[in-house]
PAVOVO-36311 format. One line per field, with one value per residue (C-alpha): z negated, y, x negated; residue number from 1. Coordinates in steps of 0.1 Angstrom, whole numbers, plus 5000, padded with zeros to 4 digits. Each point is the difference from the previous one (the first is absolute). Example, Ala and Ser with C-alpha at 12.3 -4.5 7.8 and 13.67 -1.06 7.14 Angstrom:
<nodes>
z <- [4922 5007]
y <- [4955 5034]
x <- [4877 4986]
resi <- [1 2]
</nodes>
This chain:
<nodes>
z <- [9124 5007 4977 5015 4991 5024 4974 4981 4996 4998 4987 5037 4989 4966 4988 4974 5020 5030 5030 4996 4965 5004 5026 4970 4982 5024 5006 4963 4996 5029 5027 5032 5023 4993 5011 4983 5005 4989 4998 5033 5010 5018 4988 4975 5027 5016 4963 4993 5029 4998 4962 5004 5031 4982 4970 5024 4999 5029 5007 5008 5009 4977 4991 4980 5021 4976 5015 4993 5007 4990 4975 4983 5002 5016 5009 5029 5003 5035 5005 5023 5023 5016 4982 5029 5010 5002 4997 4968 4991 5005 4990 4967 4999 4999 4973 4979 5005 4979 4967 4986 5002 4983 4968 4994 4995 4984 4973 4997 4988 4975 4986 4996 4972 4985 5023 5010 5033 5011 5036 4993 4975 5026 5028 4978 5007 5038 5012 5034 4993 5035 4979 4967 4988 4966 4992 4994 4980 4979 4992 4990 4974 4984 5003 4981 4974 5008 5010 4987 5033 5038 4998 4971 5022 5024 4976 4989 5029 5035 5010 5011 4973 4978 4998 5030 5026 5029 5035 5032 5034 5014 5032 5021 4994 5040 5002 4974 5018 5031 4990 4986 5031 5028 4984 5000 4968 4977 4981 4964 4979 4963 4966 5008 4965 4993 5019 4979 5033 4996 5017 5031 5000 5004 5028 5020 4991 5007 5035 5012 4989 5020 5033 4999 5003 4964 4995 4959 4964 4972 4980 4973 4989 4966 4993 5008 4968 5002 5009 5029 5016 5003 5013 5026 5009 5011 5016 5020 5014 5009 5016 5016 4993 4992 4964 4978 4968 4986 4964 5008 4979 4986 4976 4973 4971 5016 5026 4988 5023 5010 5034 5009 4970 5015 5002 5036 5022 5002 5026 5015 5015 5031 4989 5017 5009 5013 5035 4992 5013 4967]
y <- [9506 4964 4986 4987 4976 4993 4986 4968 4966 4962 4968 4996 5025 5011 5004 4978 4998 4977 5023 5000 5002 5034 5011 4991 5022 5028 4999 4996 5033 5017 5000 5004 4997 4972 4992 4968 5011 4976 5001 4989 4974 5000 4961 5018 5017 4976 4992 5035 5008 4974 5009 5035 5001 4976 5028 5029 5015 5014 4978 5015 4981 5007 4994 5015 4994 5002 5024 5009 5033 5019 4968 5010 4974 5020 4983 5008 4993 4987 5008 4992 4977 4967 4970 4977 5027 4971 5030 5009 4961 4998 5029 4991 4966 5016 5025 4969 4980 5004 5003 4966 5005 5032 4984 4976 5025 5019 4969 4996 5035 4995 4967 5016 5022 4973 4997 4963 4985 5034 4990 4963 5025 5026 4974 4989 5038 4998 4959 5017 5008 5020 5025 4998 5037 5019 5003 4962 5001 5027 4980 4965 5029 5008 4962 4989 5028 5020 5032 5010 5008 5006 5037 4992 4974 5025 5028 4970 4977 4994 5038 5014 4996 4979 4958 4983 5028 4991 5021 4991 5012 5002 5012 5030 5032 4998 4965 5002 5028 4988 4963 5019 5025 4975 4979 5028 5009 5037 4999 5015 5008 4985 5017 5021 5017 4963 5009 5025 5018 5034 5029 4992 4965 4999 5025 4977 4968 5016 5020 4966 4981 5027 5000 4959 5005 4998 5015 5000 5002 4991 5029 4984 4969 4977 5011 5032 5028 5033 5019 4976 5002 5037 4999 4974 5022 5024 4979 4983 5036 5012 4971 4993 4966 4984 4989 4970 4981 4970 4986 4972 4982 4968 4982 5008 5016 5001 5029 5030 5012 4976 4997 5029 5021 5027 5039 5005 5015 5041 5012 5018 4971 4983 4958 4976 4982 5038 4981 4962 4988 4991]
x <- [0858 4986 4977 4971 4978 4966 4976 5001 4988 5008 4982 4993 4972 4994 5034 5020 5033 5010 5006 5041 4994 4985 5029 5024 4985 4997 5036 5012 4978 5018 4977 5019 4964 4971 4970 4979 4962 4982 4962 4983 5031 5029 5015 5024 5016 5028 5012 5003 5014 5030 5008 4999 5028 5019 4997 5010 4969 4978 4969 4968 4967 4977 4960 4977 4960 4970 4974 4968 4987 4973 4987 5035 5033 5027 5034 5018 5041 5016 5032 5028 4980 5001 4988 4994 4976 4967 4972 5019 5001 4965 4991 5017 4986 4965 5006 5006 4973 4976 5021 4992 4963 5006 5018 4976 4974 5027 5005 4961 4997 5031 4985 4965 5020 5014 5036 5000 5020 5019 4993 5026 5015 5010 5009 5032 5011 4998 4991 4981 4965 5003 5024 4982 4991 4993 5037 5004 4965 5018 5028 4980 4979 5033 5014 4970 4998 4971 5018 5037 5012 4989 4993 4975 4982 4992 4988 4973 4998 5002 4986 4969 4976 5021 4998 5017 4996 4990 4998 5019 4997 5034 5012 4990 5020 4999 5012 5029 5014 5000 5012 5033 5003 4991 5034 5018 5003 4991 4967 5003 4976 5007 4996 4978 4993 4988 4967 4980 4993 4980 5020 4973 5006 5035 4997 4977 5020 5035 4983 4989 5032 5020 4974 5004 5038 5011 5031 5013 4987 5018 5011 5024 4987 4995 4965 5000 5009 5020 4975 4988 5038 4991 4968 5006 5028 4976 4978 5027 5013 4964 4991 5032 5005 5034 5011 5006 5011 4994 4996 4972 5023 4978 5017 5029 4978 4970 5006 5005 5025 5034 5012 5019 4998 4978 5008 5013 4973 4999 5027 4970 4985 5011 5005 4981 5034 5014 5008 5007 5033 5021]
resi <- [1 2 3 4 5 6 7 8 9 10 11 12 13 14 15 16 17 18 19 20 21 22 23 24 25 26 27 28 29 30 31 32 33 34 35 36 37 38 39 40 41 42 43 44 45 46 47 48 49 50 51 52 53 54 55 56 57 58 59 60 61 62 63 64 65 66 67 68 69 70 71 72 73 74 75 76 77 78 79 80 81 82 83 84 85 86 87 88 89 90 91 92 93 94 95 96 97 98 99 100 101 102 103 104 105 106 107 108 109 110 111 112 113 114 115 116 117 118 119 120 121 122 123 124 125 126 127 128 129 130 131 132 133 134 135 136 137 138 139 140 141 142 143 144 145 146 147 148 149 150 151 152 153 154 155 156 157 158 159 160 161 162 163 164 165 166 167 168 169 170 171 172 173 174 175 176 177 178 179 180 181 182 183 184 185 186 187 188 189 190 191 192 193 194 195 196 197 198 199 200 201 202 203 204 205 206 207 208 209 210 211 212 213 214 215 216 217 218 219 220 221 222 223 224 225 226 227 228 229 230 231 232 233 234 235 236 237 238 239 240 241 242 243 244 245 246 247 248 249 250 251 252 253 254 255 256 257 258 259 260 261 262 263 264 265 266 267 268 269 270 271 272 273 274 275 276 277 278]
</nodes>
């Protein structure tokens, strides 16, 4: 059985690992297919892309488009398209925009509580205020002592109603969707358990994903418990859309999940990459 990895990121976004950094650690971990998705960028990709063949691996193109739907941030993975696509470069280009303005509001909130210079604290995590996001706020909290570790940053900061959140509106579902499809490439919905969707909620979202051509949802991936592999197993089957993995694989000890180290996906479930020539 392969193992499959479709999910991870690289310090091109808000990972800690250079892009062939992350592929040497997808194929030390065993992963025979790889896709780099990083948030809302493609520049990772030809680096990934060279060190994974030289590895032996199977490269997929890979991105993971924020979306906002319903006033709630939804993210949307492409997979398997092309990158020169330019309405998916531009398309990308204005997803980003916006993110500096957001962290400096983000930083004025966290020094009203006392949490001086996170917005030149975070930059030293990413050096491109068009990538900067909550992630490298996260890890300047830690870095300066105010939180033991990410996950405690965002159980006290950096979320709705918490110091240093701050709202974004992000891409159309509409727009993402089509971005992916028009390059030729397989729209997949990510983590979905992540949402907090009411049973009516993720009916509409996951109606209006399928009608605008989306294809997958991940079932097996990082964030997502026991119980979630099961129910996303049913929701996969009765909505008829293909399956996938992925670890959203961060940073070594920060994600909880390493690359490739997933339960394989339920033998019930036809695999996203059921048809890719490898």
């Amino acid at each position: 059985m392969l193992n499959v990895d479709l999910h991870c990121h690289s310090q091109v976004s808000d990972g800690a690992l250079a892009p062939s950094e992350v592929a040497m650690r997808a194929k030390a971990n065993g992963v025979d297919v790889w896709a780099l998705t990083d948030h809302d960028e493609i520049d990772g990709i030809a680096e990934a892309r060279e060190e994974a063949v030289a590895l032996g691996m199977h490269y997929v193109t890979g991105v993971e488009i924020s979306v906002t739907w319903a006033s709630k941030t939804v993210h949307i993975v492409g997979l398997q398209f092309d990158e020169t696509d330019e309405n998916l470069v531009r398309g990308l280009a204005s997803t980003r925009s916006g993110r500096e303005r957001r962290a400096h509001d983000m930083a004025a909130q966290l020094a009203a509580v006392g949490i001086p210079d996170a917005f030149e604290g975070a930059l030293t995590y990413v050096g491109n205020p068009d990538l900067i996001s909550r992630t490298h706020f996260a890890r300047y909290l830690v870095e300066c002592g105010v939180c033991k570790d990410t996950a405690d940053v965002f159980r006290n900061y950096l979320i709705e109603g918490k110091p240093g959140y701050v709202p974004h509106r992000w891409a159309r579902l509409k727009d993402a969707v089509g971005w992916i499809r028009g390059a030729g490439g397989i729209a997949v919905v990510a983590h979905p358990g992540r949402y907090n969707f009411s049973d009516l909620e993720l009916d509409v979202f996951l109606n209006e994903f399928k009608q605008l051509g989306g294809a997958g949802i991940e079932v097996v991936t990082g964030s997502h418990t026991l119980e979630e592999f099961v129910r996303f197993t049913e929701v996969a089957r009765r909505y008829g859309f293909l399956a996938s993995r992925g670890s959203d694989f961060h940073a070594p000890g920060e994600s909880p999940v390493d690359l490739g180290t997933l339960p394989p996906l339920p033998a019930s479930l036809v695999p996203v990459w059921h048809d890719w020539h490898m």
